[in-house]
N, CA, C and O of each residue as an XYZ file, in Angstrom:
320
protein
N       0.851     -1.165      0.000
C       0.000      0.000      0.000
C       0.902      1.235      0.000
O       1.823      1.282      0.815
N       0.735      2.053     -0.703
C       1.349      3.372     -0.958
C       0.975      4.586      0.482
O      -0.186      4.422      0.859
N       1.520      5.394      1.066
C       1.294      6.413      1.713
C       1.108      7.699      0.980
O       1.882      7.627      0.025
N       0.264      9.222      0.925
C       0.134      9.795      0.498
C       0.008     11.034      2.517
O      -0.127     10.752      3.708
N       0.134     12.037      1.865
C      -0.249     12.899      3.375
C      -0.971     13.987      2.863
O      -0.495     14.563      1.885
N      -1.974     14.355      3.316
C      -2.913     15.930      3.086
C      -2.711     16.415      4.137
O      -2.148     16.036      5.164
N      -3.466     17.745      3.668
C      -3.651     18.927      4.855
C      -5.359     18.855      5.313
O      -6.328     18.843      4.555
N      -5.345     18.829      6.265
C      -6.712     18.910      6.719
C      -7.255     20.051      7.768
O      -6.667     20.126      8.847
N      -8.152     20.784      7.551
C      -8.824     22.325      8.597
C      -8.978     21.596      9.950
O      -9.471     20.471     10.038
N      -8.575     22.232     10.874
C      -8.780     21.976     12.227
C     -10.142     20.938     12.263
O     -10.151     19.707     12.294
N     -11.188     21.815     12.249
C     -12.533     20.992     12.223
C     -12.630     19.838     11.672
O     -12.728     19.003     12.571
N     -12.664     19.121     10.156
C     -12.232     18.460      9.708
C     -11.363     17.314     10.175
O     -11.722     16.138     10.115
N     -10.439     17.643     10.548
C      -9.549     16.763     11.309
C     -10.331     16.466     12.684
O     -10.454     15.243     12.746
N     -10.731     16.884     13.461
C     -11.761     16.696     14.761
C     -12.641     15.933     14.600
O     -12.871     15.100     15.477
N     -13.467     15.986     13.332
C     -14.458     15.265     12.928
C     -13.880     13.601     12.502
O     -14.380     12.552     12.906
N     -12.861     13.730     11.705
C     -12.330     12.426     11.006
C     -11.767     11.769     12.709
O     -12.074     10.579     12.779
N     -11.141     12.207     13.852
C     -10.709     11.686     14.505
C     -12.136     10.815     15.547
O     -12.173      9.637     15.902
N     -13.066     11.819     15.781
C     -14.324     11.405     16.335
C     -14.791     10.060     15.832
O     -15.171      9.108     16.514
N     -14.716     10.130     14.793
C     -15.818      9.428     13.930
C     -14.927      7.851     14.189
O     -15.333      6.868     14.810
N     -13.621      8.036     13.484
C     -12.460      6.666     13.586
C     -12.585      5.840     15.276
O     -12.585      4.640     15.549
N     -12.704      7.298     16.358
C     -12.935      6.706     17.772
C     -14.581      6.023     17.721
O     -14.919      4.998     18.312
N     -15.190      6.612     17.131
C     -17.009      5.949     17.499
C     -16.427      4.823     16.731
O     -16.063      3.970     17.541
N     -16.148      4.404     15.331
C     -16.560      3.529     14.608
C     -15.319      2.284     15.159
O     -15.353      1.139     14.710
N     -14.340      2.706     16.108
C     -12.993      1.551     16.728
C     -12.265      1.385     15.451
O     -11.760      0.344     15.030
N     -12.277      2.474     14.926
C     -10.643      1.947     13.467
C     -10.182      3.454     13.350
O     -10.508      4.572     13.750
N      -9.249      2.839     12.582
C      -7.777      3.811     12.475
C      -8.619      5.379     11.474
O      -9.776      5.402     11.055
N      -7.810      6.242     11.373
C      -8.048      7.564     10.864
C      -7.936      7.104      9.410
O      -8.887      7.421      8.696
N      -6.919      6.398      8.835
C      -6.476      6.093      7.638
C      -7.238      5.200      6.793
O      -7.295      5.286      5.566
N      -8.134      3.879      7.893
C      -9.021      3.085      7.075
C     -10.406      4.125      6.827
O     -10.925      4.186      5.712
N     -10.906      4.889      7.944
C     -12.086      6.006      7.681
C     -11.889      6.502      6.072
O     -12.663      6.462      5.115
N     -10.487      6.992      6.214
C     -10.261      7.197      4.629
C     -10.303      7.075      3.860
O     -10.316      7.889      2.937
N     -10.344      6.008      3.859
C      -9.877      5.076      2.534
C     -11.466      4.687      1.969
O     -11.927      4.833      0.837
N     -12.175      4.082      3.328
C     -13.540      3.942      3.146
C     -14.109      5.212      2.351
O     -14.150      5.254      1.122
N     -14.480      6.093      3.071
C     -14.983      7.621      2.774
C     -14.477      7.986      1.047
O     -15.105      8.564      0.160
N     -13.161      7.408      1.044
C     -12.499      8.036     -0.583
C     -12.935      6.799     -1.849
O     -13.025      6.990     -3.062
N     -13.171      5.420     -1.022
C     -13.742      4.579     -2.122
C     -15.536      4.672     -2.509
O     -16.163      4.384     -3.529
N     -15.986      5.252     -1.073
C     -17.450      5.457     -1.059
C     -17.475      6.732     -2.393
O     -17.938      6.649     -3.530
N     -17.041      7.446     -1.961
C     -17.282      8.876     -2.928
C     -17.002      8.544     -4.112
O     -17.945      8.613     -4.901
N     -15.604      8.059     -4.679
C     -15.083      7.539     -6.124
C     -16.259      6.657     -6.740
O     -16.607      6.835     -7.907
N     -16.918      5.614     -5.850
C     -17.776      4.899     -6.670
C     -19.250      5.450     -6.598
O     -20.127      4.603     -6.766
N     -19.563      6.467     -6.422
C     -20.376      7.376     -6.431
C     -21.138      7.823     -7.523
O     -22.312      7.923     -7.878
N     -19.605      8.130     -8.046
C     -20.674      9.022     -9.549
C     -19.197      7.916    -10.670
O     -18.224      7.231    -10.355
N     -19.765      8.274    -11.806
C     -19.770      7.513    -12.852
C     -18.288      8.469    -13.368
O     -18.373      9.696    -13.418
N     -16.700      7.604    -13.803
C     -16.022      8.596    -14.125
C     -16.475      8.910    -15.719
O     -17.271      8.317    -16.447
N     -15.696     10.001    -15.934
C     -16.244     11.074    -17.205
C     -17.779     11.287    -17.364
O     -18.186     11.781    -18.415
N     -18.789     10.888    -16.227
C     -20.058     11.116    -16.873
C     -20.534     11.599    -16.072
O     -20.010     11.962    -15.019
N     -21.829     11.727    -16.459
C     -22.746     12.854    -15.030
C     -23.099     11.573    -14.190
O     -22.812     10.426    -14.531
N     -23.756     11.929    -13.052
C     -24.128     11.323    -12.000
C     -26.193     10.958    -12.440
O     -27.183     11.625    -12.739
N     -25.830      9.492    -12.205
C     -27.508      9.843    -12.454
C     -28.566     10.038    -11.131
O     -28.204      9.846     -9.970
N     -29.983     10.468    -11.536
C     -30.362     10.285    -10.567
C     -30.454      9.870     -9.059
O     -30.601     10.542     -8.038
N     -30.295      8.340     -9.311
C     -29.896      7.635     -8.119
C     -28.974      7.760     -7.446
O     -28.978      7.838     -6.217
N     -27.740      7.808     -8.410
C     -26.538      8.396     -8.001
C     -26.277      9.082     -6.727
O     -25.505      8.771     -5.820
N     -27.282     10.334     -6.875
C     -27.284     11.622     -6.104
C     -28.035     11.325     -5.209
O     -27.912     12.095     -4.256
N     -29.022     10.288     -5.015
C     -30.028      9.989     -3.925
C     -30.128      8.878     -3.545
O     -31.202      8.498     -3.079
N     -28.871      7.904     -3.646
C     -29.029      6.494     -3.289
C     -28.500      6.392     -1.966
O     -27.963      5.351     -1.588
N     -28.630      7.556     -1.123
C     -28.171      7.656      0.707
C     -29.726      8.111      1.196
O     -29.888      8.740      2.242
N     -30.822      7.730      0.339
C     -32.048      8.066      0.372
C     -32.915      6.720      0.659
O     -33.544      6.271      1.617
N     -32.587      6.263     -0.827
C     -33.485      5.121     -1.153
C     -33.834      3.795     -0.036
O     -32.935      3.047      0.348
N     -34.826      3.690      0.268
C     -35.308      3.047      1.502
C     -35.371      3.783      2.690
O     -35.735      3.223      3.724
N     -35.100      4.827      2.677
C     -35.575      5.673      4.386
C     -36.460      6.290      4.684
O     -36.605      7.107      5.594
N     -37.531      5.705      3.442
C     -38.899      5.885      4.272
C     -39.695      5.026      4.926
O     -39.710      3.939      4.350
N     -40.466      5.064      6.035
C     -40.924      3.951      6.703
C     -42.483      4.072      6.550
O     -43.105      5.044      6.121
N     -43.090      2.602      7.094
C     -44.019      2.228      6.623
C     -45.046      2.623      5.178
O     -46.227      2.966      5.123
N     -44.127      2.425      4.208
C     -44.584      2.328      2.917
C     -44.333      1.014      2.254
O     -43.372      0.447      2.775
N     -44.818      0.417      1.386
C     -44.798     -0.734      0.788
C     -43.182     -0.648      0.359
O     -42.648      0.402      0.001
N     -42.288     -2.336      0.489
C     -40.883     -2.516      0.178
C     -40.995     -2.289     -1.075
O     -40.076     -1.531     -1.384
N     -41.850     -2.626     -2.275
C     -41.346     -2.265     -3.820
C     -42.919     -1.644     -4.432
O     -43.956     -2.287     -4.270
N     -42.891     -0.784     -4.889
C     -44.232     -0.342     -4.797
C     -44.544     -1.212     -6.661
O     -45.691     -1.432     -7.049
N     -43.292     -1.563     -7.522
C     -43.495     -2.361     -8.943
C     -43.639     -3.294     -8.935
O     -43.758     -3.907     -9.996
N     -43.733     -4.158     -7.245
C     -44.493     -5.278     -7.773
C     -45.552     -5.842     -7.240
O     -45.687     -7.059     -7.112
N     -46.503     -4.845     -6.841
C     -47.639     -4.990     -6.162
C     -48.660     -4.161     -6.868
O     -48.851     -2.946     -6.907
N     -49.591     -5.758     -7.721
C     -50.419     -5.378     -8.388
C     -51.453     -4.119     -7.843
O     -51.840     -3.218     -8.586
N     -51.724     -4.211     -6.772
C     -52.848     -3.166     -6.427
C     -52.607     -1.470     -6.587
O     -53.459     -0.583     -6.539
N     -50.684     -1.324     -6.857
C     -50.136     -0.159     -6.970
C     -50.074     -0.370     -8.369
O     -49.885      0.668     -9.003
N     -50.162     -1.242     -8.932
C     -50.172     -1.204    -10.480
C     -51.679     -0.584    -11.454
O     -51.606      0.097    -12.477
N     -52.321     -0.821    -11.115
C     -53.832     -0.799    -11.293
C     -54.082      0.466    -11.891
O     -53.998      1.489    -11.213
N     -54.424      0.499    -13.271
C     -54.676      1.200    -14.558
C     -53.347      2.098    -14.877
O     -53.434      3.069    -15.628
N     -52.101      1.718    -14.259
C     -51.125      1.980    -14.857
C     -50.681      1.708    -16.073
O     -50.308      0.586    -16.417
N     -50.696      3.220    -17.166
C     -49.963      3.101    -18.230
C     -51.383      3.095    -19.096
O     -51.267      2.740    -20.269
N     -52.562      3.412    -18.682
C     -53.918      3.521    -19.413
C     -53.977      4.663    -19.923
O     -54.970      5.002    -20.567
């Protein structure tokens, strides 16, 4: 594994150290996580689609039906 070093704002750095203590791992794996989460995020050279931008969304609403496409009764004169 290669080493690289940044600069990080006071705050920033407070936050990354918090977070590594709640979650019991190192500052460097937070990183790595956080920098592979974001990279596979959006699509390289292309725009981000929809989901893309709202898939820290999808499922956090509660008590609504789990798939609303495959329950005929939500289907009903769809596409008439």
């Amino acid at each position: 594994m290669n080493t690289i070093s940044l600069k990080l704002p006071d705050r920033l750095l407070e936050r990354l150290e918090a977070a590594s203590r709640a979650r019991g791992t190192t500052k460097s794996s937070l990183v790595r996580e956080c920098l592979e989460k974001s990279l596979d995020a959006r699509p390289v050279g292309g725009k981000a689609t929809c989901y893309d931008l709202a898939s820290d969304l999808a499922g956090s609403l509660k008590g609504l039906p789990r798939d609303l496409a495959t329950n005929p009764k939500y289907l009903e004169g769809f596409g008439q």
